[in-house]
C-alpha positions in Angstrom: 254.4 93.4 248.6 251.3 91.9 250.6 248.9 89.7 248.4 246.0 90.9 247.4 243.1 89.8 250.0 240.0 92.2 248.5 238.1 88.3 247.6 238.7 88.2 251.7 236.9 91.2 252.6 234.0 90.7 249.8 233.1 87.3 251.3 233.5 88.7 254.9 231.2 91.3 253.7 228.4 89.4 252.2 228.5 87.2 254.4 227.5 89.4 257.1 225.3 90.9 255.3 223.5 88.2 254.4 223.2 86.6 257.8 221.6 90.5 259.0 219.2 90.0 255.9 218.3 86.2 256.6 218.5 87.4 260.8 215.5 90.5 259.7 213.2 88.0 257.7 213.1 85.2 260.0 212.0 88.3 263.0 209.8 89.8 260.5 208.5 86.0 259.6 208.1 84.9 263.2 206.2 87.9 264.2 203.6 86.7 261.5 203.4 83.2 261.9 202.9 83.9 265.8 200.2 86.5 264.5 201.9 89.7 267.0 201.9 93.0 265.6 205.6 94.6 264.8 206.6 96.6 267.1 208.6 99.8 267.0 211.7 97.1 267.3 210.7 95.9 264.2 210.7 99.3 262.3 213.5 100.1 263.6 215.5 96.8 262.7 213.8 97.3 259.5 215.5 101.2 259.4 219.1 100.0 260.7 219.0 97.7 258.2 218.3 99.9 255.2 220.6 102.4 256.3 223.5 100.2 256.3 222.9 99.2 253.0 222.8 102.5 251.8 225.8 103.4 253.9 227.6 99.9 252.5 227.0 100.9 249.2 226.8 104.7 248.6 231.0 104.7 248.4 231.2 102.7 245.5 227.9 104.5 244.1 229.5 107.8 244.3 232.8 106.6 243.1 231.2 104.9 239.8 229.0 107.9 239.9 232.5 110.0 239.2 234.2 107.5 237.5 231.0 107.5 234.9 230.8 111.5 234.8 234.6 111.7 234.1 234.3 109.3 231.3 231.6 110.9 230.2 233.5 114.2 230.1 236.6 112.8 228.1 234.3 111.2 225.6 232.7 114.7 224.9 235.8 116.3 225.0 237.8 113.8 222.8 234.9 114.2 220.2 235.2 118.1 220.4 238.7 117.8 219.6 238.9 115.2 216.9 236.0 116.6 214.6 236.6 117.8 211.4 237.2 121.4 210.8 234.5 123.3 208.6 235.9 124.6 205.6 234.1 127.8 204.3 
C-alpha cells in the first residue's frame, strides 16, 4: 500500500503559491516605488492570479459545500424521525 504523501503535495502547493503571491507584490511594489503606472501586464498578472486561486480552491469549496448540505440533510432527517409521536 503506498504511504500517504498528501503533507507532500500541500507543501508543494503552498509553496508555489506563495512564491506567485510574494512574485505579484514585489511587481506591484516595484512599479510604485519606481513611480510607473501598471500596465495592462499588471491587471492581468493581478486576474491570473485571482483566478487560480479561485480555481485552487473551489474543489474543496464545493466538496465541503456538499459535505455540509448532506450533513445538514441527515441532521433534519434524523430529527424527523426520532421525535416523539403526538398522542391525541
Amino acid at each position: 500500500m503506498p504511504a500517504n504523501r498528501q503533507p507532500e503535495l500541500y507543501a508543494a502547493a503552498l509553496i508555489t503559491y506563495t512564491a506567485a503571491a510574494m512574485a505579484l507584490a514585489m511587481r506591484i511594489v516595484a512599479r510604485q516605488k519606481t513611480k510607473m503606472a501598471l500596465v495592462w501586464e499588471d491587471y492581468l498578472a493581478v486576474v491570473a492570479f485571482v483566478s487560480s486561486a479561485y480555481h485552487s480552491c473551489s474543489p474543496s469549496l464545493t466538496v465541503l459545500k456538499i459535505v455540509g448540505s448532506a450533513f445538514t440533510f441527515l441532521s433534519i432527517a434524523s430529527k424527523m424521525l426520532h421525535r416523539p409521536k403526538c398522542s391525541n
